[in-house]
C-alpha positions in Angstrom: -22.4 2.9 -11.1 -19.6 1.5 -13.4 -20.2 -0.1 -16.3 -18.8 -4.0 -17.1 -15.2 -4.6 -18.2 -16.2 -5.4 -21.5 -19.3 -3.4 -23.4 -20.7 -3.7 -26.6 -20.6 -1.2 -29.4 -23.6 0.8 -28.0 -22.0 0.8 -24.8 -24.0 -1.6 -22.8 -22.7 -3.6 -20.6 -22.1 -7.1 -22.0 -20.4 -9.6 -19.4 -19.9 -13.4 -20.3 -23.3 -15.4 -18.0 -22.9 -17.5 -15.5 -23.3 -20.4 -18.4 -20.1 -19.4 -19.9 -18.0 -19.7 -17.1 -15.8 -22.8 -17.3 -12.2 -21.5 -16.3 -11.5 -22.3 -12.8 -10.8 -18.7 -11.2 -7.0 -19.8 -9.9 -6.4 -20.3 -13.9 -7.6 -17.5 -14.6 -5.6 -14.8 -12.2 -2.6 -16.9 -13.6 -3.5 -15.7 -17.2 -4.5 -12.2 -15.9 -1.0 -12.2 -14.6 0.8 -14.0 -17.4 -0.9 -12.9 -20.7 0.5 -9.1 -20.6 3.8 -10.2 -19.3 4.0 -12.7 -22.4 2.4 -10.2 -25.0 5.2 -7.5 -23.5 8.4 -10.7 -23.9 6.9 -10.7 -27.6 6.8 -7.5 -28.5 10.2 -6.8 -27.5 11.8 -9.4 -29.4 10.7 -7.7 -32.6 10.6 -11.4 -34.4 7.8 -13.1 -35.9 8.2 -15.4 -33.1 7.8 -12.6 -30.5 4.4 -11.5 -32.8 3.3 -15.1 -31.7 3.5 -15.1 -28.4 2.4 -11.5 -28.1 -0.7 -12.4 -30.0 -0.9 -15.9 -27.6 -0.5 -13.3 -24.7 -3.0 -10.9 -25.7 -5.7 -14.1 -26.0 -4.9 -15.3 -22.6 -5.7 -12.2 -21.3 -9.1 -11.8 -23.0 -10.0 -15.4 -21.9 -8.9 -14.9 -18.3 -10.8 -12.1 -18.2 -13.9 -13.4 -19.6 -13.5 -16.8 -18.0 -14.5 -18.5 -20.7 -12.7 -20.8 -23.4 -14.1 -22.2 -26.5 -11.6 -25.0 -26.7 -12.9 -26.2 -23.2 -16.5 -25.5 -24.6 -15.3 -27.9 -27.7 -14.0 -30.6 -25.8 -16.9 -30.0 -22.8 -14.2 -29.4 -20.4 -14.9 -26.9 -17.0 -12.7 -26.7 -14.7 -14.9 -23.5 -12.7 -17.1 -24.4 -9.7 -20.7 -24.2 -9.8 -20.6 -20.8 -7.6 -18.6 -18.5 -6.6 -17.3 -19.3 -2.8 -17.9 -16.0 -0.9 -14.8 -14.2 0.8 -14.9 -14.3 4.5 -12.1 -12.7 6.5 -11.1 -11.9 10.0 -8.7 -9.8 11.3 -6.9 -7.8 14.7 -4.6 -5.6 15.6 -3.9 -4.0 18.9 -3.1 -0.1 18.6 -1.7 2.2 21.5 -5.0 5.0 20.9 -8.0 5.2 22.7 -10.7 4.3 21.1 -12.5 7.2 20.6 -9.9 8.1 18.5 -9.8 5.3 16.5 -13.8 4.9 16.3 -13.7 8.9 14.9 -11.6 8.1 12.5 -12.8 5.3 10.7 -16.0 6.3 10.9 -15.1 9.4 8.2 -15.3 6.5 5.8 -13.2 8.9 3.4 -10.1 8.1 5.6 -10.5 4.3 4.8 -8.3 4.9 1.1 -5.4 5.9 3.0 -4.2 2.4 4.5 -6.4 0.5 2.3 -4.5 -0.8 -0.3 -7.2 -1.5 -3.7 -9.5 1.6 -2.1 -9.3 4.3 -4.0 -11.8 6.4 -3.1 -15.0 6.6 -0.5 -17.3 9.4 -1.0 -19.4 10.1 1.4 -23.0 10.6 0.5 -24.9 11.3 3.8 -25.0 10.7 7.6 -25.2 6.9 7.1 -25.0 6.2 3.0 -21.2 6.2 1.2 -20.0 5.4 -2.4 -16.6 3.4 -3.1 -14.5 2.6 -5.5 -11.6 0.0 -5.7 -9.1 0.2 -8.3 -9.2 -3.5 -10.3 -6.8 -5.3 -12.0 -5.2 -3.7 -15.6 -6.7 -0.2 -14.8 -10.1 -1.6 -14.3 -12.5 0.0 -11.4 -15.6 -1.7 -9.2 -17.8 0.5 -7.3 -20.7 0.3 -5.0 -23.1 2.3 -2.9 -22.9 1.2 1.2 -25.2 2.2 4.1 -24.5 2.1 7.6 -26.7 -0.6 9.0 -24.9 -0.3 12.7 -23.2 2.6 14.6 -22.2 2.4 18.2 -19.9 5.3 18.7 -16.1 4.4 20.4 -17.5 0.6 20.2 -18.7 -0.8 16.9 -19.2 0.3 13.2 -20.6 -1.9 10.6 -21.5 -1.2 6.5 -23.1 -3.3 3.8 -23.2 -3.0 -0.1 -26.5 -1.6 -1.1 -28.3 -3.7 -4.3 -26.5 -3.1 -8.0 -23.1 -3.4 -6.4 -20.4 -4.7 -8.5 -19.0 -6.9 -5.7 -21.8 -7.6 -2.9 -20.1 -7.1 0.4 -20.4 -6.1 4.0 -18.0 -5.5 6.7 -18.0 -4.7 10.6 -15.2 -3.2 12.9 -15.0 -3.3 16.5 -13.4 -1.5 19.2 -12.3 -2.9 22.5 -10.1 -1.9 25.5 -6.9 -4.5 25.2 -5.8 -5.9 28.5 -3.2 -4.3 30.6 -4.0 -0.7 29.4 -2.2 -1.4 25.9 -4.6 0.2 23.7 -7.4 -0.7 22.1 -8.2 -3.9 20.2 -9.5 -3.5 17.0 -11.4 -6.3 15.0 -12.3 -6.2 11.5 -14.8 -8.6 9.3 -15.1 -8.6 6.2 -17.4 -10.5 3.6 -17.6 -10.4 -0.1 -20.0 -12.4 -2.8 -17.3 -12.7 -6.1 -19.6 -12.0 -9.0 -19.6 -14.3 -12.4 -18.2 -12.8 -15.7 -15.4 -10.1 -15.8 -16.1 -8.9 -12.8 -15.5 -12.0 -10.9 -11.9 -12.2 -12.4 -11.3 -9.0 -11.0 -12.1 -9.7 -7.9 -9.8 -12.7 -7.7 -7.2 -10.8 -9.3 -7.4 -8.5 -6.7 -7.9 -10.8 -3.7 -5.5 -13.2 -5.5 -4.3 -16.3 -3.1 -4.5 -14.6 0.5 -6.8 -11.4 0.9 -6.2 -12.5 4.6 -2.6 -11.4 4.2 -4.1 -8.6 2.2 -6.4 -7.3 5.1 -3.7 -8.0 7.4 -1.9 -5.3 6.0 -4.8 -2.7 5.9 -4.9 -3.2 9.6 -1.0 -2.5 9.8 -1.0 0.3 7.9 -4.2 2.0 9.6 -2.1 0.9 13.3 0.8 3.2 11.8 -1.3 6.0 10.9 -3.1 5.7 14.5 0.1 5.5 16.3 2.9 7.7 14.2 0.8 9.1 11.9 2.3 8.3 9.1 2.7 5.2 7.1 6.5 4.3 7.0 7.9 3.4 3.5 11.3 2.1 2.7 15.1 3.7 3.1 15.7 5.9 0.4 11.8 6.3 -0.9 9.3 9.6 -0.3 8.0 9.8 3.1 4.5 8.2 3.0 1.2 10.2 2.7 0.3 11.9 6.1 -3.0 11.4 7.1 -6.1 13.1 9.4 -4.4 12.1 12.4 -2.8 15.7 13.0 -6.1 16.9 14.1 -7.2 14.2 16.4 -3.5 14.3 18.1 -2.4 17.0 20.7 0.7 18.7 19.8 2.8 17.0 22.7 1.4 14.0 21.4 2.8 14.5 17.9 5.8 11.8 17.1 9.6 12.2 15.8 9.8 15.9 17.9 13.4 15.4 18.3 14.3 17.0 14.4 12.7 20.3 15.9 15.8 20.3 18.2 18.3 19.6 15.7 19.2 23.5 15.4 19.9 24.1 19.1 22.3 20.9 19.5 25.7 23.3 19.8 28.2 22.4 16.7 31.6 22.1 17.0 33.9 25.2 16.7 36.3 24.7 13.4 39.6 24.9 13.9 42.1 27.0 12.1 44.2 25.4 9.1 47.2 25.3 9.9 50.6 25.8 7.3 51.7 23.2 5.1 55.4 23.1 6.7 54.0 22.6 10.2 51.3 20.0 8.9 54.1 18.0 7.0 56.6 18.1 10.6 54.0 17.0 12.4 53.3 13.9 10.8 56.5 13.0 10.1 57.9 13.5 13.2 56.3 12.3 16.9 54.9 15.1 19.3 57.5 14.3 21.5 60.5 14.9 19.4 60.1 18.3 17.1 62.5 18.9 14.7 65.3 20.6 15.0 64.8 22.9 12.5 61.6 24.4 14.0 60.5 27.5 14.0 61.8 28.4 17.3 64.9 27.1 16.8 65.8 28.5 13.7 65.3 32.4 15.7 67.6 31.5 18.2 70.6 30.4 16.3 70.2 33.5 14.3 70.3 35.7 17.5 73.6 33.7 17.9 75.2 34.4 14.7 74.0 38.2 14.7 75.6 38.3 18.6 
């Protein structure tokens, strides 16, 4: 397991108690996102002005992060709630797969980092048990041992944190035929308990103000790996990672198989260049009227003179 943000000198873990808290979280992400960016405007300026607000930055930082301000604690101001408000969040997509295919692959829990945004890696530790990690805010990491607690295969899969995890969290997706023989409907739950301290800044640094819209795009990436088998990134950038989904796919099934033919499509024969003089006649004059002094012309007035 990872240790804490912040560790003493003898490497324990050392995060700020619950008691310390009194920074509301949405003040905090704002000085997790603010303090580098006004540390980095100092330092450029080269000023003892810009040393100011770089120190200033660098503070706001360290007090987002620990959640905790000793002016507040002065003044015996808290603007943080009592608890931390757990996560809950619900989410569908319809995908054109069947879902055997879909079931199979998210149930390799290793696939889950590549349309899951903050996953960075799921290693898989048994038939039912799995360790992940999520990348956190300024190169920070969370990780946490899961279990399997159900498995219905092609219908249902759903995992929860095992005790010691950074972030306490569970989750459940669910796989449906969609009406009209689109698909399959695919539902996704997910729950997590935002720890106190260091940790819990993370976490709303990493959900910030809509981890709906975040899980939204989970499910849209995972749709265009299921369906393309790709993920599709913007005009001019690297293709995007290709996933897994080669091996569930038959090869007719395989997308974009009209570059394959792009070497039989017949090319057009080039044509010969043809002499300045003729090239300059011909746009100067019309098609209809050559001029007089063409090449054809020019021979027979010769076979004149010389007759």
């Amino acid at each position: 397991m990872t240790s804490s943000i912040f560790q003493t000198k003898t490497g324990q873990s050392a995060p700020p108690s619950a008691g310390d808290i009194n920074i509301a979280y949405s003040e905090r992400l704002a000085g997790v996102i603010g303090g580098p960016l006004l540390a980095l405007y100092g330092l450029t300026r080269g000023t003892a002005g810009g040393l100011v607000l770089a120190t200033g930055g660098g503070y706001l930082f360290y007090r987002s992060l620990t959640g905790h301000c000793p002016a507040y604690q002065a003044l015996g101001v808290t603007t943080a709630r009592a608890t931390s408000d757990p996560l809950h969040v619900e989410k569908s997509v319809i995908i054109n797969r069947p879902a055997e295919d879909l079931y199979r692959f998210w149930r390799d829990f290793a696939n889950l980092p590549r349309f899951m945004k903050y996953l960075d890696t799921v290693r898989i530790d048994g038939n039912r048990r799995s360790h992940w990690v999520v990348r956190g805010p300024a190169g920070t990491h969370m990780e946490w041992d899961a279990e399997i607690a159900e498995d219905r295969p092609n219908e249902l899969i759903a995992w929860r944190s095992l005790e010691g995890a950074d972030v306490a969290n569970s989750g459940m997706v669910r796989f449906e035929p969609a009406t009209g023989g689109r698909g399959t409907f695919v539902r996704v739950v997910f729950d997590y308990q935002p720890p106190t301290g260091a940790l819990g800044a993370a976490v709303a640094t990493l959900f910030g103000e809509a981890p709906h819209q975040q899980v939204e795009g989970d499910l849209r990436r995972f749709k265009n790996i299921m369906e393309v088998g790709e993920i599709p990134t913007t005009s001019g950038q690297p293709a995007g990672k290709r996933s897994a989904i080669g091996a569930l796919l038959k090869p007719e099934q395989k997308p974009d198989t009209a570059k394959a033919f792009e070497h039989e499509r017949p090319k057009k024969p080039s044509q010969p260049k043809k002499p300045p003089v003729q090239e300059a006649s011909e746009e100067s004059f019309p098609a209809s009227d050559p001029p007089a002094w063409n090449s054809t012309t020019a021979s027979g007035n010769e076979r004149e003179v010389g007759g």
